[in-house]
C-alpha positions as CSV (number, residue, x, y, z in Angstrom):
1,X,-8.7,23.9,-116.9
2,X,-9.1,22.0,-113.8
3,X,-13.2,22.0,-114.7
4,X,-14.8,18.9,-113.0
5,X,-17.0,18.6,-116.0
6,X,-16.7,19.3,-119.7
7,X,-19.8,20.2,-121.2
8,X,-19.9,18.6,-124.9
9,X,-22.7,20.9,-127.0
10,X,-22.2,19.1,-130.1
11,X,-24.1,15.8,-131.9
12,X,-23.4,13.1,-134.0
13,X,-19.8,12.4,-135.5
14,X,-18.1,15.4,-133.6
15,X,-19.5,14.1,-130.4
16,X,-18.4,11.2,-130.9
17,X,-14.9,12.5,-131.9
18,X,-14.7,14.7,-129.0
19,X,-15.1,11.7,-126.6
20,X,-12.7,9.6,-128.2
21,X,-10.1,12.5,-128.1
22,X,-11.0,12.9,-124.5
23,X,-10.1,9.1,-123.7
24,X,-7.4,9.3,-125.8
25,X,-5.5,12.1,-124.0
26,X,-6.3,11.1,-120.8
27,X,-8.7,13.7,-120.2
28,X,-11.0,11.3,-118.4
29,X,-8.7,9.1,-117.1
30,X,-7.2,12.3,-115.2
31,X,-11.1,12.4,-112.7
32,X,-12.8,15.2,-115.2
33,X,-16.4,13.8,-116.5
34,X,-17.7,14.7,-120.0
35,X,-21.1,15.8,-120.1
36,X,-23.1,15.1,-123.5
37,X,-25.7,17.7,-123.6
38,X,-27.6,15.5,-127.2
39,X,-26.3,11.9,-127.0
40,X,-27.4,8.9,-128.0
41,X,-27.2,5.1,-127.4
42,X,-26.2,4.8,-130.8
43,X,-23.2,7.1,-129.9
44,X,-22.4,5.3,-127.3
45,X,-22.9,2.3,-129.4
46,X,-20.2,3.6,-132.3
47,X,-17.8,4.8,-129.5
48,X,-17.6,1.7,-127.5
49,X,-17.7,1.8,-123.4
50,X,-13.6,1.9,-123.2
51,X,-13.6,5.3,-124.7
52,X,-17.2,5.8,-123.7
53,X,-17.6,5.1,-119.9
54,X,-17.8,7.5,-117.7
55,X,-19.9,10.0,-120.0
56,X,-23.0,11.7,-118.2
57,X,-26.0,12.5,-120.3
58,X,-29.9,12.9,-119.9
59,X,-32.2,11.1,-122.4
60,X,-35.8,10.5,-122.0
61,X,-35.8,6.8,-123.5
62,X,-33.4,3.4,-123.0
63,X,-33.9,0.6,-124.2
64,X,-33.1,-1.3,-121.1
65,X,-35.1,0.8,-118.3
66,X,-37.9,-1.2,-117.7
67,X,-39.9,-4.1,-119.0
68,X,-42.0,-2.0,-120.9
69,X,-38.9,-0.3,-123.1
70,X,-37.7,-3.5,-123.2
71,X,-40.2,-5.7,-124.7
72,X,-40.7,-3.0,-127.3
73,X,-37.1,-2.5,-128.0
74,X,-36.8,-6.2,-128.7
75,X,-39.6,-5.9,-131.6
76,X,-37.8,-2.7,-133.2
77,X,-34.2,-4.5,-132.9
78,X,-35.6,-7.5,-135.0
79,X,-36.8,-5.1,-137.8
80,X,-33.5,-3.2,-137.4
81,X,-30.3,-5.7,-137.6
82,X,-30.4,-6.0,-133.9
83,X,-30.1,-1.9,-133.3
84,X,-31.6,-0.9,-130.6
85,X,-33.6,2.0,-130.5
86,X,-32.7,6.1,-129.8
87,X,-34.9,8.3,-128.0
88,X,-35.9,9.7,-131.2
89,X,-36.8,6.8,-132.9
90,X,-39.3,5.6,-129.7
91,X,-40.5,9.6,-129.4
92,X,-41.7,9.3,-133.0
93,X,-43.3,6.3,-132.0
94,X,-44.8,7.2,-129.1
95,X,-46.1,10.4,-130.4
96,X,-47.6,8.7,-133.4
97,X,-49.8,6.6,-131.1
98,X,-51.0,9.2,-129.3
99,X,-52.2,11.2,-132.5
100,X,-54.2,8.0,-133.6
101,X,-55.1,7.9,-130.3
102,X,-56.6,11.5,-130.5
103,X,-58.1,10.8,-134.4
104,X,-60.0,7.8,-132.8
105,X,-61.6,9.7,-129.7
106,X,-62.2,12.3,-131.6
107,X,-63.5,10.6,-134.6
108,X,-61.8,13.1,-136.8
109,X,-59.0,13.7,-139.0
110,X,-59.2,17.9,-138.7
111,X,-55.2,18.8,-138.2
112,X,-57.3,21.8,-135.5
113,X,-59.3,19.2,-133.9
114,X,-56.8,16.4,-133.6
115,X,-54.8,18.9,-131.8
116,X,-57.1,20.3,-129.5
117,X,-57.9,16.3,-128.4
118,X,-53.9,15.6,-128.3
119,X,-53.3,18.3,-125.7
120,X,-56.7,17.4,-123.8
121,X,-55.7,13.6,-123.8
122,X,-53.2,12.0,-121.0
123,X,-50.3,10.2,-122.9
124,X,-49.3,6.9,-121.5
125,X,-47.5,4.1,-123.7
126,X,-44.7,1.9,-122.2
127,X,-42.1,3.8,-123.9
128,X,-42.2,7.0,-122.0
129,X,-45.3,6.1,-119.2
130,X,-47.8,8.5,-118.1
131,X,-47.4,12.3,-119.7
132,X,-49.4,14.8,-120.9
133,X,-49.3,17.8,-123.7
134,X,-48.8,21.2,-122.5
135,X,-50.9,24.2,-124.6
136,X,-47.7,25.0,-126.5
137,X,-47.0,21.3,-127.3
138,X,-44.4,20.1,-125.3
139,X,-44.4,16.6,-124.3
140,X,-44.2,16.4,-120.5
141,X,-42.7,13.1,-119.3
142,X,-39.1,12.1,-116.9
143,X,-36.0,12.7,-117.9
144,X,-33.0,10.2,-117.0
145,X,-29.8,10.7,-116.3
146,X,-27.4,7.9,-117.0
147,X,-23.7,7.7,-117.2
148,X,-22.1,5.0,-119.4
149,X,-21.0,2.2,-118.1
150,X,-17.3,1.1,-117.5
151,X,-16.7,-2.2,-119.7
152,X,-16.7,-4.4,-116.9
153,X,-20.1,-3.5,-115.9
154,X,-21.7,-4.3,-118.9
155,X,-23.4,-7.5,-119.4
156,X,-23.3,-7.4,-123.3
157,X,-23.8,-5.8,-126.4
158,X,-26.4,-2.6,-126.1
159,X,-26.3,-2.4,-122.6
160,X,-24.2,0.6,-121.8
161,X,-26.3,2.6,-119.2
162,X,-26.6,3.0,-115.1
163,X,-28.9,5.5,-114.3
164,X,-28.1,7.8,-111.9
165,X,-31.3,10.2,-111.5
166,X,-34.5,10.9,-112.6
167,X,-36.2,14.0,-113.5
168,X,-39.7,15.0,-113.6
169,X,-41.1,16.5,-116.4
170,X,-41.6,19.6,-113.7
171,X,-37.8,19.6,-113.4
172,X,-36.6,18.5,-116.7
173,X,-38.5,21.3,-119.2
174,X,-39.1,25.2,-118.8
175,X,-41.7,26.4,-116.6
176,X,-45.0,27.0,-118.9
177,X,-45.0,30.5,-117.8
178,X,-41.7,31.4,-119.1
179,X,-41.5,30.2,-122.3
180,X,-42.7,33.4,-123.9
181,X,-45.1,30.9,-126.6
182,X,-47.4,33.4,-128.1
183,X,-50.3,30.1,-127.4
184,X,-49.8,30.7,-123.9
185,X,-52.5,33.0,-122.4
């Protein structure tokens, strides 16, 4: 095709089979980059970096970003056989503290109420910094994108990304206005 970069729009175990087929005939060896439009460390993690590295792909959490993500990656490995967590896993985290967060200022337990206090409240965790709620829920915060490291770069087991940019949450998620939510006035 002579494409620069192959666009992978699939999860799971046929993203991971698609990469491997890539290394395996040469696609990435022959200068095209694979893009992973939904990928995880834990891919990553299941493909290794030889068949892995070189793969481009935005996530909104690694473990391994700062000391923050870090610290509270460690804690989450320990209780996992050493895992290390997936964006999902720390965005259900973070967005559970920030609904206690919103029950405890506003001293209520009302699903309306709680809401209402979510969206008014700043989030800010160490998982995913300083964000806020939109009116039709979205979770504002950076983006990251990262391509996986070649073996040689890594320094050991889990740590399989170099980041390459960073995205704000302006950048990273539809324009408020054009999202067509029915809670948007």
């Amino acid at each position: 095709s002579k494409a620069k970069v192959i666009g992978l729009a699939n999860a799971g175990g046929d993203l991971t089979n698609s990469v491997k087929q890539a290394s395996e005939f040469g696609i990435t060896q022959g200068g095209q980059k694979l893009a992973g439009l939904l990928t995880f460390a834990s891919d990553v993690h299941a493909l290794g970096l030889q068949a892995a590295q070189g793969l481009v792909l935005t996530e909104s959490f690694y473990w391994d970003r700062d000391d923050g993500t870090r610290a509270w990656s460690e804690r989450f490995a320990k209780l996992n056989g050493g895992k290390k967590p997936t964006m999902v896993q720390a965005g259900v985290y973070s967005g559970l503290l920030h609904y206690l967060k919103a029950v405890e200022a506003a001293k209520s337990k009302d699903a309306a109420v709680v809401m209402a206090k979510m969206k008014e409240m700043p989030t800010d965790d160490p998982l995913f910094g300083k964000g806020s709620i939109r009116v039709n829920g979205r979770k504002m915060h950076p983006m990251y994108l990262y391509e996986v490291k070649k073996p040689s770069e890594s320094k050991g087991p889990w740590d399989y990304y170099k980041q390459i940019a960073v995205l704000s949450a302006e950048e990273a998620f539809q324009p408020l206005a054009e999202t067509g939510c029915s809670l948007v006035k």
